[in-house]
Every structure is written in C-alpha cells, then in structure tokens.
Kinemage of the C-alpha trace (Angstrom):
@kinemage 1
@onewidth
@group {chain A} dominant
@subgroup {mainchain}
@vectorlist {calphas} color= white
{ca unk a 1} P -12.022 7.188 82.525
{ca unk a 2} L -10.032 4.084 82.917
{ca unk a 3} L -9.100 3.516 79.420
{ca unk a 4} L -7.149 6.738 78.955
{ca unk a 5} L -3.258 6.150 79.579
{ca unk a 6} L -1.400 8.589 82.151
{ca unk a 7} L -0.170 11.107 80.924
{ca unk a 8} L 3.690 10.269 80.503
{ca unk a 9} L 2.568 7.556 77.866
{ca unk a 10} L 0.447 9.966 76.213
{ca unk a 11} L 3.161 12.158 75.673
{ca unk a 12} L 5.424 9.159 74.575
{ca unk a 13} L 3.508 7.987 72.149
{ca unk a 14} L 2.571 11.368 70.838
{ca unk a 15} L 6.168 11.804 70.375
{ca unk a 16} L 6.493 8.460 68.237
{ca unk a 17} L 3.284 9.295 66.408
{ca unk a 18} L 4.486 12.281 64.791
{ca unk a 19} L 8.019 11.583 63.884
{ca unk a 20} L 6.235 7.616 62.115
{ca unk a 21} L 3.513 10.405 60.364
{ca unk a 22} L 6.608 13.209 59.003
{ca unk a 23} L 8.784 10.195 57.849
{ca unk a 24} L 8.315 9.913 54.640
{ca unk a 25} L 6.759 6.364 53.237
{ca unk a 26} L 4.281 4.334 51.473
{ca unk a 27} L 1.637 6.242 53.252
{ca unk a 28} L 2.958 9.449 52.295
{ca unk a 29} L 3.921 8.629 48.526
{ca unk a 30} L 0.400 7.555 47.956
{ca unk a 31} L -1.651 11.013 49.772
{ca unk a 32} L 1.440 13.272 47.739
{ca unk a 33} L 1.182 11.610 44.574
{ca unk a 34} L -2.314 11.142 43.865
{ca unk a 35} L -3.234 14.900 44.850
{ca unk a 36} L -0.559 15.756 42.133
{ca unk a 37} L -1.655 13.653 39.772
{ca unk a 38} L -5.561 13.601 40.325
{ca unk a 39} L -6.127 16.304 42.519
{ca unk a 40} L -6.334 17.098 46.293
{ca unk a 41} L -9.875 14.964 46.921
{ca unk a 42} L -8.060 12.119 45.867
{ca unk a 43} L -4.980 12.429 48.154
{ca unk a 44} L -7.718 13.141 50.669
{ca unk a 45} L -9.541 9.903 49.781
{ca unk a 46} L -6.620 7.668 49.587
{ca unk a 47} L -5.793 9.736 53.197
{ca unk a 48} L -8.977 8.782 55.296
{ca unk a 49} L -8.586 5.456 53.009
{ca unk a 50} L -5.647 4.335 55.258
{ca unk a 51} L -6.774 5.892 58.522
{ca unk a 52} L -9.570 3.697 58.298
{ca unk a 53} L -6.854 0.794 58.055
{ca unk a 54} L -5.245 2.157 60.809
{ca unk a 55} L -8.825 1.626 62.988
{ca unk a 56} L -8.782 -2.095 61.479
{ca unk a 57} L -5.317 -2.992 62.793
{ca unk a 58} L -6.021 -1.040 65.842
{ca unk a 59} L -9.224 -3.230 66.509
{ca unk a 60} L -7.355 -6.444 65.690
{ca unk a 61} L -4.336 -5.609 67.758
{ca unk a 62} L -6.678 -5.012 70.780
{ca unk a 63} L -8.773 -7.885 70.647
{ca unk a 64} L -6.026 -10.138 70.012
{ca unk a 65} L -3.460 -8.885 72.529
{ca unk a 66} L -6.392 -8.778 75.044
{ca unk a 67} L -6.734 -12.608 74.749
{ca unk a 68} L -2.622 -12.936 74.407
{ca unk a 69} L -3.187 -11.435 77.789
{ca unk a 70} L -5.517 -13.389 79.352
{ca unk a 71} L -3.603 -16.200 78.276
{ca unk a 72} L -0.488 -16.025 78.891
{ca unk a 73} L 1.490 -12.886 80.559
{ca unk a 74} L 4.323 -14.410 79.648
{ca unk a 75} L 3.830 -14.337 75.793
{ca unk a 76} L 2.874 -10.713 75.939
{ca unk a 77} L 6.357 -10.020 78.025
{ca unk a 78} L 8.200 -11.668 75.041
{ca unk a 79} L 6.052 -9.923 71.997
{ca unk a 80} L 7.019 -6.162 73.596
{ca unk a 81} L 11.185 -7.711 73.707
{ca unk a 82} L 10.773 -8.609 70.223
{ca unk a 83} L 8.648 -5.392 69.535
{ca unk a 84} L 12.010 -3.330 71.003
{ca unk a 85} L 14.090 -5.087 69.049
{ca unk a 86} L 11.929 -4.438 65.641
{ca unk a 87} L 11.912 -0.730 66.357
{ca unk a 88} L 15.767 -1.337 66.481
{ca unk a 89} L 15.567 -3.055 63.328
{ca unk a 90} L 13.429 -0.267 61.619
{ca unk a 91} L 15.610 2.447 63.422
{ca unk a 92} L 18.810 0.962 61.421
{ca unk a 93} L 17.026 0.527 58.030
{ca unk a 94} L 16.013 4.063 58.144
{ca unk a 95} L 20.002 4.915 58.606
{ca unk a 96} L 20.932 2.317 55.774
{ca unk a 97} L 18.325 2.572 53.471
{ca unk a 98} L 16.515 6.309 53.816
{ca unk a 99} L 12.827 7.222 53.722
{ca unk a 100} L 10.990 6.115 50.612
{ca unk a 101} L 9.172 8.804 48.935
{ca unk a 102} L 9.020 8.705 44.877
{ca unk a 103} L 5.409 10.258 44.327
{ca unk a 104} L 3.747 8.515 41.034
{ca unk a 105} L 3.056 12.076 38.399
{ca unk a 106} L 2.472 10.361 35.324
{ca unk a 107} L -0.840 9.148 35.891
{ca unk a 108} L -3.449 10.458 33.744
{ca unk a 109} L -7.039 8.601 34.349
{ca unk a 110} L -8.742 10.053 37.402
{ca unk a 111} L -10.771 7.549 39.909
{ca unk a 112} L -13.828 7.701 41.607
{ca unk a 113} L -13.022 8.943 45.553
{ca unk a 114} L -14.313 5.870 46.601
{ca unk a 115} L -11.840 4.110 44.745
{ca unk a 116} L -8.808 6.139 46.218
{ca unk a 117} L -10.275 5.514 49.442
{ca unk a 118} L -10.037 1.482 48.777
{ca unk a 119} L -6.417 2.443 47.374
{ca unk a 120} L -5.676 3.591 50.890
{ca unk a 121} L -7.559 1.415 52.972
{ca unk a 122} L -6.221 -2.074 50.984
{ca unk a 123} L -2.505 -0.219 50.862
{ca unk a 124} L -2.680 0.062 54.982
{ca unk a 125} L -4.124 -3.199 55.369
{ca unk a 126} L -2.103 -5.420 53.049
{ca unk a 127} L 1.598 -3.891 54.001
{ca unk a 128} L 2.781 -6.166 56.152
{ca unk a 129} L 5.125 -3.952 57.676
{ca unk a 130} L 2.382 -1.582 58.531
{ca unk a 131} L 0.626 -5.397 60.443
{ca unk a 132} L 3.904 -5.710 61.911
{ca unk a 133} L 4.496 -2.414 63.197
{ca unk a 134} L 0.923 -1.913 65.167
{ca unk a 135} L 1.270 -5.298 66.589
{ca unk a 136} L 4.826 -4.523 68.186
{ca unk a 137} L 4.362 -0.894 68.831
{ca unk a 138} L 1.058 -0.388 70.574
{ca unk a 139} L 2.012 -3.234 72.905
{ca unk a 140} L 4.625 -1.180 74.479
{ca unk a 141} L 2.373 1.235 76.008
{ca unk a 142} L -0.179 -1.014 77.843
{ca unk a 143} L 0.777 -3.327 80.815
{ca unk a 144} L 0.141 -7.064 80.760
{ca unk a 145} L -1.570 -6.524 84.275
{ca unk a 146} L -3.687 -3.768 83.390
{ca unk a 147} L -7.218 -4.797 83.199
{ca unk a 148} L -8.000 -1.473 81.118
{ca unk a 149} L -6.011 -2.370 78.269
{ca unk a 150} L -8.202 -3.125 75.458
{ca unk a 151} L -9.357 -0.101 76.137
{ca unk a 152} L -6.039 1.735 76.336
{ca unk a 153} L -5.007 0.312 72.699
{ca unk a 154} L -8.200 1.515 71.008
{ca unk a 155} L -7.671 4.709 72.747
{ca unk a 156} L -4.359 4.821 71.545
{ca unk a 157} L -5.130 4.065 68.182
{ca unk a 158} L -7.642 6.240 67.526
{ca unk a 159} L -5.349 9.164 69.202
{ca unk a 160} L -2.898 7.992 66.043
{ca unk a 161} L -5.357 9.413 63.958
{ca unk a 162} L -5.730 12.731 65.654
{ca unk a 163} L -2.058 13.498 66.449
{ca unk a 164} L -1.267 12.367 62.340
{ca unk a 165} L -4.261 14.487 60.647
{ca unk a 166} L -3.110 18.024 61.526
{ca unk a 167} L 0.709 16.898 59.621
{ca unk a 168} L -0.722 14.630 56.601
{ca unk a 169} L -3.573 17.371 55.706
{ca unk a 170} L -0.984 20.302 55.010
{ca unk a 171} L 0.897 17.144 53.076
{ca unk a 172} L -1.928 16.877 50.569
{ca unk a 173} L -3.008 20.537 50.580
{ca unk a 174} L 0.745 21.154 49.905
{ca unk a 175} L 1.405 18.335 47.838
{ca unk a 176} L 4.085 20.157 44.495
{ca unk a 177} L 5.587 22.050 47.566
{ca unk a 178} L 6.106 19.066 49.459
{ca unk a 179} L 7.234 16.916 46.859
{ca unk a 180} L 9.323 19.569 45.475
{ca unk a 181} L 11.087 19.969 49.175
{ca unk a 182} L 12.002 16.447 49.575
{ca unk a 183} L 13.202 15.672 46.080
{ca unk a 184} L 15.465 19.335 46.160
{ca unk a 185} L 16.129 18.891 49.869
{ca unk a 186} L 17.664 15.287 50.436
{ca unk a 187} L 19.313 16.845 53.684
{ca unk a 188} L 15.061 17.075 54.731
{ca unk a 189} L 14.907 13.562 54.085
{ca unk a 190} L 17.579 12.108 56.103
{ca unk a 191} L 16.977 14.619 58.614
{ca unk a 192} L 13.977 12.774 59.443
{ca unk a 193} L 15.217 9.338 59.200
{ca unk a 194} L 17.741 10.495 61.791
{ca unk a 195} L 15.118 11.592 63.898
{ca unk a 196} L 13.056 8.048 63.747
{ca unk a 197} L 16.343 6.237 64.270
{ca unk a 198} L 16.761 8.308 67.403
{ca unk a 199} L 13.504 8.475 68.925
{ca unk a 200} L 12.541 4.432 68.204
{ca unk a 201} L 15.866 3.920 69.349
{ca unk a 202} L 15.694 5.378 72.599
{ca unk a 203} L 12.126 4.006 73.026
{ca unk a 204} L 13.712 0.560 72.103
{ca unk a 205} L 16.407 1.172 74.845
{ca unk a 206} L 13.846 2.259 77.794
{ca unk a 207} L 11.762 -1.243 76.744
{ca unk a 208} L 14.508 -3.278 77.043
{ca unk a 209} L 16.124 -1.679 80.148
{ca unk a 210} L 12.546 -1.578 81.823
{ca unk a 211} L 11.257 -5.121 80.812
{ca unk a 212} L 14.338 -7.076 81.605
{ca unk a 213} L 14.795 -5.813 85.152
C-alpha cells in the first residue's frame, strides 16, 4: 500500500495531531459550548460538522499540491520553508497570546443538528487560519519526489480525523467538566500552549535543518 507513509512520519504527525486537537481553539469553543448550551447532539453535530471541513481542505490540499508538484519542485521546496516558519509563527502566538477557549452559555434557542453541523462545517472552512494551517502542515510530511503523494496527504488527512475523535468525543461528552477545568485551571491552559510551542517548534527546526541542507 503505497500511499501509507513509513512509519516514523506516522508517528510524527500523530504526535502533532493530538497536541493541534487538546489545544484549546475555535474548534473546541464551538463542540464545548454548544453541548452546554443545546445539548451533547449538538456539540456532536457541530463536531462531525468540522471534520467534514477537515476532508474538504484535505482534498484541496492534495489535489493542489499534487499539481504544485508536477509543476514545479521548486515551489513545493519553498511552500514547506515558509510552512516551518508559520508553525514558528503559531508556536510564538500560542506563548504571547494563549489558547482561546470562551465557550458561548447564554444561548437559549436550540437548532436543528443539521444546522450545527453547517455551523461546524462553514466554521472549518471559512477560518482562514484553519486554510492556512493544512496547506503548510500536511506538506511537510510528503516528498516533492514521491509519486505516492496525493495519496499520502489524503491518507494523512483522514488519519487527522481518527487520531482527533477519541480526544474531542470525551470533550463534548464532558463538556461543564471541561469547561469548568480550563476556566478554574489557567495553569491547564498554558500548559498546553507550551506543549504546541514545543512540539511545532521542534518540527519547525527538523524542516528547516533537513530542507536547507
């Protein structure tokens, strides 16, 4: 099977893939605060809402980066050196600035599930850091000479999804605990923006040391 990566990239990017999913976010503020303030189906809706985005950008990133590929090696070389330097970037606004999590309680009306899924789905899919973020970190795991790398990247993306359900479904099953924890807890908080620092940091590092030699 050709389009799954070996197996020190698999464990990389599992390692990235759960410290993005436990940082608290958009993502995360959305699933938390609509199962506290409309119930747990809706946190699961708005949930599978933006894992479905996540398969969009995936699918985009592929295609596109396939024919970036084809056409010039070269440009894919420079999008993963400015992909290191973005997960510099986000590892230092993480320091500066913190996680964002400030769960919405007051609402009252309830929507349809379908509707919290499109809350998800157009949340992922208009964030432009979220566009950003796929395009520059997925690169980093292919090679521009590999002729298996579409495939690679949709594998990839879809093992996003797997490694990230078994931590956001305890989030929305746990939701007042959860919310409870990080708004009591600040240490929790920048605990884990320490972490992301660290890890996209050193993954940052290893690009740049690897890429430029």
């Amino acid at each position: 099977m050709n389009f799954i990566p070996d197996a020190a990239v698999l464990v990389q990017f599992a390692i990235a893939t759960v410290v993005l999913t436990i940082t608290p976010g958009p993502d995360m503020t959305l699933f938390v605060g609509r199962a506290l303030s409309q119930g747990k189906a809706a946190g699961f809706a708005c949930m599978l809402g933006a894992m479905t985005g996540v398969i969009f950008h995936t699918a985009l990133v592929a295609l596109g980066l396939s024919a970036l590929i084809l056409a010039s090696p070269q440009a894919f070389f420079v999008l993963k050196i400015v992909g290191a330097l973005y997960l510099i970037w986000l590892a230092i606004q993480a320091i500066r600035h913190g996680s964002a999590f400030s769960p919405e309680l007051n609402g009252r009306s309830t929507h349809s599930l379908a509707r919290n899924w499109a809350t998800g789905l157009g949340i992922n899919l208009l964030n432009p850091k979220i566009i950003l973020f796929f395009m520059t970190f997925l690169p980093q795991f292919v090679s521009a000479h590999d002729p298996h790398a579409p495939g690679k990247l949709f594998f990839l993306g879809l093992m996003f999804i797997v490694i990230a359900l078994p931590f956001t479904v305890p989030m929305v099953i746990a939701a007042d605990r959860l919310a409870a924890l990080l708004k009591k807890s600040p240490r929790v908080t920048r605990l884990t923006d320490y972490l992301f620092a660290g890890v996209f940091s050193a993954f940052a590092f290893k690009i740049l040391t690897t890429q430029t030699k």
